[in-house]
C-alpha distance (Angstrom), angle and dihedral (degrees) to the residues before:
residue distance angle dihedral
X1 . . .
X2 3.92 . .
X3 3.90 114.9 .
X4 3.52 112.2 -69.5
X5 4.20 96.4 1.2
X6 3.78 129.7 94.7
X7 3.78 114.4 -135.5
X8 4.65 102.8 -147.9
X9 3.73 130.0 -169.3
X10 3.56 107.8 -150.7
X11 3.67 126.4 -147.9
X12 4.41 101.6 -129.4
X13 3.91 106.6 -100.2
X14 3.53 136.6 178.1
X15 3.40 121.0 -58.2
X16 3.75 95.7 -103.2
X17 3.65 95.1 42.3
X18 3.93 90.7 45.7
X19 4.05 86.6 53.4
X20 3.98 85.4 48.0
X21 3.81 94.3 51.5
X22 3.34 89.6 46.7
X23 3.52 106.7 55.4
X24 4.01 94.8 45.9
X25 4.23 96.0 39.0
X26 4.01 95.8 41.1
X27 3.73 92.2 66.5
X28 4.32 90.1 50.5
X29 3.64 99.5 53.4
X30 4.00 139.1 -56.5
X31 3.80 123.4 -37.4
X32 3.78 131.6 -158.6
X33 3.73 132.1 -176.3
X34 3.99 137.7 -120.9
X35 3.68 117.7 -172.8
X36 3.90 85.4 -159.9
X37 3.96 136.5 -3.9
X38 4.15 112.0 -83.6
X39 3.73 116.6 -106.3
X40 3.65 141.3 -118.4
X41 3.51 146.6 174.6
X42 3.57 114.7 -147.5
X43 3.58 114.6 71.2
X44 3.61 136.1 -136.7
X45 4.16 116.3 -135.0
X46 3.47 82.7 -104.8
X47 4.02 99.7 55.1
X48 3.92 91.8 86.6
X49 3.94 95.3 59.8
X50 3.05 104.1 36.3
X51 3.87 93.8 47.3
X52 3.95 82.3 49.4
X53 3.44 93.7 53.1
X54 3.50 102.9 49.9
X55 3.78 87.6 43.0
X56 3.89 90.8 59.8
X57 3.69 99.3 44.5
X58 3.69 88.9 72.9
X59 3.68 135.0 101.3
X60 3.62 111.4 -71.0
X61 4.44 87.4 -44.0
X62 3.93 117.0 -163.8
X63 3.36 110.4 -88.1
X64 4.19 96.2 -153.7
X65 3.10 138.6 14.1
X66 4.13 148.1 56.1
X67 3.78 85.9 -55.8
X68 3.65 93.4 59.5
X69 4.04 94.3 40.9
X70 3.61 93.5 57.2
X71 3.92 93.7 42.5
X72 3.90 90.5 47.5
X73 3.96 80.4 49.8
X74 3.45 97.1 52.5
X75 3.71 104.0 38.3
X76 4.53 80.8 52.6
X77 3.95 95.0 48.9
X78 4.25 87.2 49.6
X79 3.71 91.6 47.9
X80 3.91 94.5 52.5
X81 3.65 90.0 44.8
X82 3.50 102.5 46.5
X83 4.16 87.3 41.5
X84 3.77 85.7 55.0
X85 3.91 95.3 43.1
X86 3.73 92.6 60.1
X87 3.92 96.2 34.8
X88 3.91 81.7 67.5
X89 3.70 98.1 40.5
X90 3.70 99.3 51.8
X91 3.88 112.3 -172.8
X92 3.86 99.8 35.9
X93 4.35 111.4 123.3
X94 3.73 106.8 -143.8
X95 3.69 117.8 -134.9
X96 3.84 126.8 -155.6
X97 3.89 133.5 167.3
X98 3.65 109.7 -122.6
X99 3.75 97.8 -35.2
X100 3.56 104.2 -168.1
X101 3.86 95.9 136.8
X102 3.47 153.1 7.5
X103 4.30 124.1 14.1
X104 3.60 86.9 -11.5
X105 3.81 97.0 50.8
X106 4.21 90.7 56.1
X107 3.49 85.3 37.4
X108 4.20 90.4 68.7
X109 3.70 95.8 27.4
X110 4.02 90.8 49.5
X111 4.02 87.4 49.7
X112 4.19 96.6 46.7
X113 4.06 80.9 45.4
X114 3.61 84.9 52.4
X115 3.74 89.7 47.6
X116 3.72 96.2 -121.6
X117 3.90 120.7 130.0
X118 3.57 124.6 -101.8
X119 3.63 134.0 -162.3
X120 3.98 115.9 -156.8
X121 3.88 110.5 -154.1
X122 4.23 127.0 -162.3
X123 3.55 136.2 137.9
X124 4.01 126.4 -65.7
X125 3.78 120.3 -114.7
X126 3.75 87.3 -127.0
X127 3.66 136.6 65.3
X128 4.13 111.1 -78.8
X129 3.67 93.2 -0.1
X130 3.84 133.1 121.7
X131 3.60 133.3 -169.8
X132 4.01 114.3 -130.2
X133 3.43 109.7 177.5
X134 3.82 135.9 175.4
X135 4.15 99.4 -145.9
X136 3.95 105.1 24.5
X137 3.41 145.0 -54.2
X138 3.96 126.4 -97.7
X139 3.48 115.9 11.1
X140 3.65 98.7 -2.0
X141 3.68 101.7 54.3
X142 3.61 128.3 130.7
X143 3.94 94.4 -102.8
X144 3.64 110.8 124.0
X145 3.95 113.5 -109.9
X146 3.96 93.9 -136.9
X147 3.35 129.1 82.9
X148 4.26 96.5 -139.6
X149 4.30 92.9 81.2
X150 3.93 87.6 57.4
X151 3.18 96.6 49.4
X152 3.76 97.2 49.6
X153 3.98 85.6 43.8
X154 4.16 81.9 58.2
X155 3.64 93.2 44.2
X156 3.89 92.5 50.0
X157 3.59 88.4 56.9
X158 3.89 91.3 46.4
X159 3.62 91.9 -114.5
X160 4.19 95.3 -48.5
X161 3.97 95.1 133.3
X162 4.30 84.9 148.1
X163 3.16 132.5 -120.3
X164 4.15 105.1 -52.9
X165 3.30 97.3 158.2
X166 3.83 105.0 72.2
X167 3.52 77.5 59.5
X168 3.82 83.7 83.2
X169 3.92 99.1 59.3
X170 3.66 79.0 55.6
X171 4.04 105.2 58.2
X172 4.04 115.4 88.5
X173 3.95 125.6 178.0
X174 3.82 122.9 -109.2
X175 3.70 115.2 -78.7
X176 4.70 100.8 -106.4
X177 3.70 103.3 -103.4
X178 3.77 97.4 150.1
X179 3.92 129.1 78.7
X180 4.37 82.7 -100.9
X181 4.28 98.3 85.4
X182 4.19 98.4 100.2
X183 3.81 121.3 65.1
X184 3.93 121.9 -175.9
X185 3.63 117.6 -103.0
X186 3.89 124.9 -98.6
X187 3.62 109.2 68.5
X188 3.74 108.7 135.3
X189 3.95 126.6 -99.7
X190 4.11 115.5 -78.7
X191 3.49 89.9 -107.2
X192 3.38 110.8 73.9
X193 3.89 121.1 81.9
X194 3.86 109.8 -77.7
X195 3.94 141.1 158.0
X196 3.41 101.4 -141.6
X197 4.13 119.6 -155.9
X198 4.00 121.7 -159.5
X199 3.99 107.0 -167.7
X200 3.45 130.2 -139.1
X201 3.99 131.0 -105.5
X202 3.91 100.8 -77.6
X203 3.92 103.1 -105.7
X204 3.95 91.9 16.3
X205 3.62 109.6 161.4
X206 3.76 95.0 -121.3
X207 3.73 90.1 69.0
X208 3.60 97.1 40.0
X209 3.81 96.4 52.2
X210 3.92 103.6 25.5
X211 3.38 103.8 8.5
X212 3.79 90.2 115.2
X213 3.99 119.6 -165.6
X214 3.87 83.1 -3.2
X215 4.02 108.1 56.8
X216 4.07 88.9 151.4
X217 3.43 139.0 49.6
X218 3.48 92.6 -133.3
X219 4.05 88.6 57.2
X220 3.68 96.8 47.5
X221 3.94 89.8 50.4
X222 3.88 91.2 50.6
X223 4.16 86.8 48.7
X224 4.02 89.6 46.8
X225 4.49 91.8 51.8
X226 3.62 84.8 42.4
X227 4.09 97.6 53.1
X228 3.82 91.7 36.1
X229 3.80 91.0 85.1
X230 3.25 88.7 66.9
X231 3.91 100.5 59.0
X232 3.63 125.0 110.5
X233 3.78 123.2 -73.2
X234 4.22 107.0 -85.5
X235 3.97 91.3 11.7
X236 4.27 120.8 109.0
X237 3.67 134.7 -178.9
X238 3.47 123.2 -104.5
X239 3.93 126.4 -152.2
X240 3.69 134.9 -172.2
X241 3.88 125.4 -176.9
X242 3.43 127.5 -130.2
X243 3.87 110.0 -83.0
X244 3.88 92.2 -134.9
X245 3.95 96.2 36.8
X246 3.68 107.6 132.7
X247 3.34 106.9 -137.2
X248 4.42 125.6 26.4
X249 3.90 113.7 -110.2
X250 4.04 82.3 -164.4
X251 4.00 97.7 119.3
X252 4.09 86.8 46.8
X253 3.75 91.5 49.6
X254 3.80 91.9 46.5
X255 3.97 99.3 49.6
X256 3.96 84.6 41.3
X257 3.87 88.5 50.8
X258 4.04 99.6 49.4
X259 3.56 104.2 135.9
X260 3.53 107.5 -8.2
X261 3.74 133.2 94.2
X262 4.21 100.2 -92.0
X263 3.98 119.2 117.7
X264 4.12 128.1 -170.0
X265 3.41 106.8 -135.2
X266 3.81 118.9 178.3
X267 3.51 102.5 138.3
X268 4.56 93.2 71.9
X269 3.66 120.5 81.4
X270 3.79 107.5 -98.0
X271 3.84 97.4 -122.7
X272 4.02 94.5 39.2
X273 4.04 75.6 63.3
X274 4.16 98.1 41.9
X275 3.93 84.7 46.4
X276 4.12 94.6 44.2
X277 3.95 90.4 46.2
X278 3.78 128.6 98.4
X279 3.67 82.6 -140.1
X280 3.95 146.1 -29.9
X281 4.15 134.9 -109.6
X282 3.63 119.5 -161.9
X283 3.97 131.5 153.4
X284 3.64 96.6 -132.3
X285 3.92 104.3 -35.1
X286 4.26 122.0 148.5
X287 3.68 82.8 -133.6
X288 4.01 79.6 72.8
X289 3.65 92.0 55.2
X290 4.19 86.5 40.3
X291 3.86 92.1 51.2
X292 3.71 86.3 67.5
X293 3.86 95.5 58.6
X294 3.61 79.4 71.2
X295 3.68 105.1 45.3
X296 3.79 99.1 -99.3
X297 3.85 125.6 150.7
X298 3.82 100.3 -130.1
X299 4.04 126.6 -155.6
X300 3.79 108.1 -144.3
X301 4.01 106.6 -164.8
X302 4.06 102.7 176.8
X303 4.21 126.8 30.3
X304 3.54 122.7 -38.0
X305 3.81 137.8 160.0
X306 4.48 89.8 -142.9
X307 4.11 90.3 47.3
X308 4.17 84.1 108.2
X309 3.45 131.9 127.5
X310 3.77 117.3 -75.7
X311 3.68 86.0 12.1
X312 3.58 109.7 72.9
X313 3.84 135.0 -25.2
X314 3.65 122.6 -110.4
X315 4.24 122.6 -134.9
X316 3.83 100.0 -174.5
X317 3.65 90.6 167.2
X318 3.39 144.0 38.8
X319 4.22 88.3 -115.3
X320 4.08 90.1 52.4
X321 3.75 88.5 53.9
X322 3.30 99.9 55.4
X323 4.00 89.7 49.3
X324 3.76 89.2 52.6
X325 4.04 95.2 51.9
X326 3.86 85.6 40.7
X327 3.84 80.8 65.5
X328 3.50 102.4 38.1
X329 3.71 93.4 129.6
X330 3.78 96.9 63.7
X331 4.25 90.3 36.8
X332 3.71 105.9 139.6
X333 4.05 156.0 121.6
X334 3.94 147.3 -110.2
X335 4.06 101.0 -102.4
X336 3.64 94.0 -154.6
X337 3.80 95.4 50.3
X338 3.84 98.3 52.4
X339 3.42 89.9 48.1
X340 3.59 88.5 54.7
X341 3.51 97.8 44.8
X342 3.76 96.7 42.4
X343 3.55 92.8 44.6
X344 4.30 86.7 58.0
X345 3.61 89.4 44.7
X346 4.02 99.4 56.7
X347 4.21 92.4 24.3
X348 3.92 101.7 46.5
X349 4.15 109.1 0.7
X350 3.50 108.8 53.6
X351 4.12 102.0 44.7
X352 3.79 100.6 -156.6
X353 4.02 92.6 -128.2
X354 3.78 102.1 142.8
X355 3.48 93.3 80.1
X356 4.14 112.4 97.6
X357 3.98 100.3 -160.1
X358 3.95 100.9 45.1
X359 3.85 110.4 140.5
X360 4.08 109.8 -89.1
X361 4.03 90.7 -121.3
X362 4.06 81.7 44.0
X363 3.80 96.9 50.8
X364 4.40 82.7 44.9
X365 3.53 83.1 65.6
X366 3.60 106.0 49.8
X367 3.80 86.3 39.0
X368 4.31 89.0 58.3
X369 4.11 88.2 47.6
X370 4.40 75.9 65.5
X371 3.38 97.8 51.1
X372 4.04 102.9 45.2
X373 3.86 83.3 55.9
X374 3.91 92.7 51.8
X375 3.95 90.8 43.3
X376 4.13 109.0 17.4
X377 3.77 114.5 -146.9
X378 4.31 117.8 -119.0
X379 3.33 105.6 -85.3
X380 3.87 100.5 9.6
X381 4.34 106.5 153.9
X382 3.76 95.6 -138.6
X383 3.55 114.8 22.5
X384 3.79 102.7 67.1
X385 4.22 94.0 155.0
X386 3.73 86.9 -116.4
X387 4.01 130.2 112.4
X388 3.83 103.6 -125.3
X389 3.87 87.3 -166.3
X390 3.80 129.7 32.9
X391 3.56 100.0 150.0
X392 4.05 87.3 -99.8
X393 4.23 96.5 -45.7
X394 3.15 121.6 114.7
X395 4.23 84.8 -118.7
């Protein structure tokens, strides 16, 4: 790496991603290309779990079988290879789209084995942005999981955390693709007091990998009838399917719902319903981390890097739940440490990269927000160079 530059090997992406990667990396250093990680023979005592891990992380992957041998095989041989390739090429950052599974999974575990940096790259939750991080992306990123480094970020900046909120006017719902976009009639009007609950793609990775006690949508609706009994006196639950979701959980959600206080509702916008709510439940859902653009207390149930203290609650089981929507009345949030953490995430997380006509000196800036995350200034309240969450690895 030449003073001051990064020198990146790229796992091959789409076109459009490749184009994306390279306009934002080419200006920090040198890149070159792999169409797939190299391969080796000889493990490491870590090749079996980490080939095992990446193996399971995928969609619905055999479970027996030759299929699964020679996968398992595979995914092994690329993780000694590519932990070899950057054990002899000390200095290189690797850089992977997503990698939440499969080759690209070993690729990034292989390189933090090999103690080389890494930078994870996926779409922002918000308009223009990206996220670039150093450990992961979603639950596992580098973000700390305490509310103290925002709030010294906010008091650096004597209390200039940006303006987040017009973020909010901003956020729209998916447009219904799936078989999910009609709801039966009955639910009852917007304005009385309701949680309201948006579920996940069935199968979404989120669930899946950190969805916790609720790794289905099926299992987090049967959590969310149970714990409505124990709402307040004239408040219900409110749900809304995913607007892309394949295939309508309707018929489940109406047998679960018999005689209690839950209601299907497909049919209302999904932030009329966030902004309508007296708060919102999710198991790891962006619409969580949406909600609070509009001053919502938010229930996280599964994984997720904003279930902290004064930011959100967290439900990991189906007995905490049911304690929160006891107390739905008194649901809420610490004002000053949302607006520090929501001011980080939109002023110094997300770098707003996907736009192709920012400003040269603008694009500079979202450019440096890259590089303090790669190499952390002395002293700097959030980016320590440490993973705060690895799901207990030391990666």
């Amino acid at each position: 790496m030449t003073a001051g530059r990064f020198s990146f090997v790229c796992l091959e992406e789409r076109r459009s991603q490749r184009a994306r990667l390279d306009k934002i990396l080419s200006p920090l250093g040198d890149l070159r290309w792999r169409s797939f990680p190299p391969l080796s023979l000889r493990d490491f005592a870590e090749t079996p779990a980490r080939a095992l891990e990446a193996y399971n992380r995928g969609t619905e992957p055999p479970q027996r079988g030759l299929l699964r041998a020679l996968k398992l095989g595979l995914l092994g041989w690329q993780y000694n290879g590519a932990r070899r390739y950057f054990a002899k090429n000390p200095g290189l950052t690797a850089v992977a789209w997503n990698a939440q599974a499969g080759h690209r999974r070993v690729f990034m575990q292989a390189a933090c084995d090999a103690g080389a940096r890494r930078l994870f790259f996926e779409l922002g939750p918000f308009a223009g942005t990206i996220t670039a991080d150093p450990c992961g992306v979603n639950f596992v990123n580098a973000l700390p999981r305490e509310i103290a480094p925002y709030l010294a970020w906010a008091a650096a900046r004597q209390g200039a955390t940006g303006d987040w909120r017009a973020l909010g006017a901003a956020i729209r719902q998916r447009a219904p693709s799936g078989a999910a976009k009609h709801s039966p009639a009955g639910a009852p009007p917007l304005d009385e007091p309701f949680l309201f609950a948006p579920l996940q793609y069935p199968g979404d990775s989120q669930l899946r990998i950190f969805g916790g006690a609720y790794p289905s949508v099926e299992v987090f609706v049967d959590a969310l009838a149970e714990a409505s009994d124990a709402l307040p006196e004239g408040w219900h639950l409110r749900l809304k399917e995913h607007p892309t979701a394949p295939v309508s959980l309707a018929a489940r959600i109406a047998e679960l719902g018999a005689g209690k206080r839950i209601y299907l509702d497909n049919t209302t916008e999904t932030f009329t319903q966030v902004r309508a709510s007296r708060g919102v439940v999710t198991v790891n859902s962006s619409v969580g981390l949406e909600a609070m653009f509009f001053d919502k207390p938010v229930i996280a149930g599964g994984q997720c890097f904003w279930a902290i203290d004064g930011i959100a609650d967290h439900a990991p089981d189906r007995a905490a739940l049911a304690a929160l929507f006891a107390r739905a009345e008194a649901l809420g949030f610490d004002p000053a440490a949302r607006d520090a953490f929501l001011g980080f995430l939109t002023q110094e997380y997300y770098p707003h990269l996907r736009q192709d006509d920012l400003p040269p000196e603008a694009r500079a800036a979202e450019l440096a927000k890259i590089t303090r995350r790669l190499a952390p200034p002395p002293g700097d309240p959030v980016w320590t160079g440490q993973c705060p969450v690895q799901e207990g690895k030391p990666c």
